[in-house]
N, C-alpha and C positions, 0 to 999 in steps of 0.2 A: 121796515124790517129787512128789506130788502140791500139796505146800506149798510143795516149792521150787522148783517149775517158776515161776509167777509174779514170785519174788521175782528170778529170773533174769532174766524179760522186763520187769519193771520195770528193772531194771538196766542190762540191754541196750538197752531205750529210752533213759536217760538219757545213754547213751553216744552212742547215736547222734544224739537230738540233741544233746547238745554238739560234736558233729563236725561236723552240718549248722551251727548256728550257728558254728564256727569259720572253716568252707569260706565264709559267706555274709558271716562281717566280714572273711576273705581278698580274697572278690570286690568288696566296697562300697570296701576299702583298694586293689585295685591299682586300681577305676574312678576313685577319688580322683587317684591318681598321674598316672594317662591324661586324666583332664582339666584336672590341674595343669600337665604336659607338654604341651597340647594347647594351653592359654591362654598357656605361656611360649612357644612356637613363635609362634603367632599376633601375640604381642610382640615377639617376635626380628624378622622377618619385614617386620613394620610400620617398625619402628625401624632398621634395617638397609638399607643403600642396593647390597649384593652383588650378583653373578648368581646363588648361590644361593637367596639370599632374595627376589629378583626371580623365580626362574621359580616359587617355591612358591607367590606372589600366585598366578598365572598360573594355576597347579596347580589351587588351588583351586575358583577359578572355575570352569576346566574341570570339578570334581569337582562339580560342583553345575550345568554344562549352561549357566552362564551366556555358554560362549565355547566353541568348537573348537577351539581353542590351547594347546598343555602348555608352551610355553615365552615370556619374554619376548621373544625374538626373533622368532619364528613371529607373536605377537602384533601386531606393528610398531608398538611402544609411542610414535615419536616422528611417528605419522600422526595428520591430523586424523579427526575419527570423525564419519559420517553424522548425520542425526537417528534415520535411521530406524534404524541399526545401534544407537544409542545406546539406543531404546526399546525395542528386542529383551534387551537387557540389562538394562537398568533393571527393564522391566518383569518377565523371567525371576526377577530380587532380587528384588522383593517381594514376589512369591511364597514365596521362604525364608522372608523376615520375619514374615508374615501370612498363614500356609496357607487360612484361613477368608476370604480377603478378598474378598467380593462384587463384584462390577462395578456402579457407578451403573446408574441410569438416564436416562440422557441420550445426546441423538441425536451420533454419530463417524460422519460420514460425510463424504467429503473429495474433494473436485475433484480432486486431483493423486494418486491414489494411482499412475497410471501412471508417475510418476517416482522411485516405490520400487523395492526389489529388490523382485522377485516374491517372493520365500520372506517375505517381510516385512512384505506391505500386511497382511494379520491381525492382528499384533503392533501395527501403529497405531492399531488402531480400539481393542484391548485396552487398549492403554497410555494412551489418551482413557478408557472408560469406567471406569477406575479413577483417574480423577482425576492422573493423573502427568504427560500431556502436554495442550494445550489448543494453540486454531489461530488462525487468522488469517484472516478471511474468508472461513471454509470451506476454508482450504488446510495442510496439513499441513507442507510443504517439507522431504519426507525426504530430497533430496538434498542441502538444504543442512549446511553445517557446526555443530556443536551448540556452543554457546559453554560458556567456565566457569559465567558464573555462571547459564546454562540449568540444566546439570548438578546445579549446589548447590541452584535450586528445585527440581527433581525429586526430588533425596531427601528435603529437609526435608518435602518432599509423601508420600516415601514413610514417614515416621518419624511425621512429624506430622499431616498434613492440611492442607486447604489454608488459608491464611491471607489478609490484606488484602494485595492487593497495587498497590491503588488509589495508595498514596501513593508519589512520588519513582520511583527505579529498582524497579522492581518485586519484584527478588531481593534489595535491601538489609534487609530482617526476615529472611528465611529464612538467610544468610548469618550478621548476628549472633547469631544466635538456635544456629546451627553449630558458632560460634566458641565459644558458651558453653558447649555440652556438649561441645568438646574433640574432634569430628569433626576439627575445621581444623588441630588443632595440629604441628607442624613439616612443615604442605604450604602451601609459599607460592604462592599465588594473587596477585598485586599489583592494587591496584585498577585500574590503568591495562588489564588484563589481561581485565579484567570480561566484559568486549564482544566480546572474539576467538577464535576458533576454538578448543575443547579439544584437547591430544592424549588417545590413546586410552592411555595411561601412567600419566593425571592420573584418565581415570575407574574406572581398576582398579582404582588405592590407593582412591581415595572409597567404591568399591563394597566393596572388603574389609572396610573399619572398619567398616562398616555392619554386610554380615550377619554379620563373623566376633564 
């Protein structure tokens, strides 16, 4: 008995692991599937102009704190959006993108922050020492309305960093430089459009392609 007790537990090892490796190419196979399903959803969603696939944007967002909204409509997707509501977002996204992402050092300190929402003058100064927003003679203008192609610098800032934007319209690199990596593609922005007000409909889909 003594002989064959071993050759049992050798046995019974081999058994067991091949069952743990089975269980463990069961689990790498359905995590497979869950992230295949995960990225066609996220495609579906993009591509798709529904109320279903509208509120999932939305969903999202909110899954990740970027918004307090579960639905497009709660959202109020065809309102203009603050700066300063815009930097609460933006900046909250880059967070997803960049866990480790440092705050410059450089001085955010801003004459107007009394014409923020209070729950937001914070989110300003943040959204400045990470390089995403920049001001104007010391002035931030959270009240005012954030434009498109504001928005389109501020991700290419969140993706890229910051670039020249000494020459021409200031966002014309960050934009084509968007367009080439397919950020842009079937969200018409028109150039004439450049200069005016975002809705907050235009910066959900932008923010989605980004961190999803």
């Amino acid at each position: 008995m003594k002989k064959i007790l071993p050759i049992i537990s050798f046995s019974a090892l081999i058994t067991i692991s091949c069952a743990q490796a089975l269980d463990l190419s069961s689990a790498l196979t359905e995590s497979d599937k869950a992230l295949q399903n995960s990225t066609s959803q996220i495609a579906w969603f993009l591509q798709s102009d529904d109320a279903a696939s509208n509120d999932l944007i939305i969903q999202s967002l909110h899954n990740k704190w970027i918004t307090i909204y579960e639905t497009r409509n709660d959202f109020k997707p065809n309102q203009n959006i603050r700066r300063d509501e815009a930097a609460k977002m933006l900046t909250l996204a880059v967070s997803e993108l960049w866990t480790d992402l440092k705050s410059a050092n450089v001085s955010c300190s801003f004459s107007d922050t009394d014409k923020a929402w209070k729950d937001l003058v914070d989110i300003l100064k943040e959204s400045c020492e990470k390089w995403l927003f920049k001001w104007s003679n010391w002035k931030f203008n959270p009240q005012n309305s954030i434009t498109n192609w504001q928005i389109l610098t501020v991700l290419w800032r969140m993706l890229y960093g910051v670039q020249d934007e000494s020459v021409g319209h200031y966002a014309t690199k960050y934009v084509t430089l968007l367009e080439n990596d397919w950020y842009l593609e079937n969200l018409s922005i028109p150039f004439s459009e450049r200069d005016k007000p975002a809705e907050r409909w235009t910066l959900a889909k932008l923010l989605i392609r980004v961190i999803e």
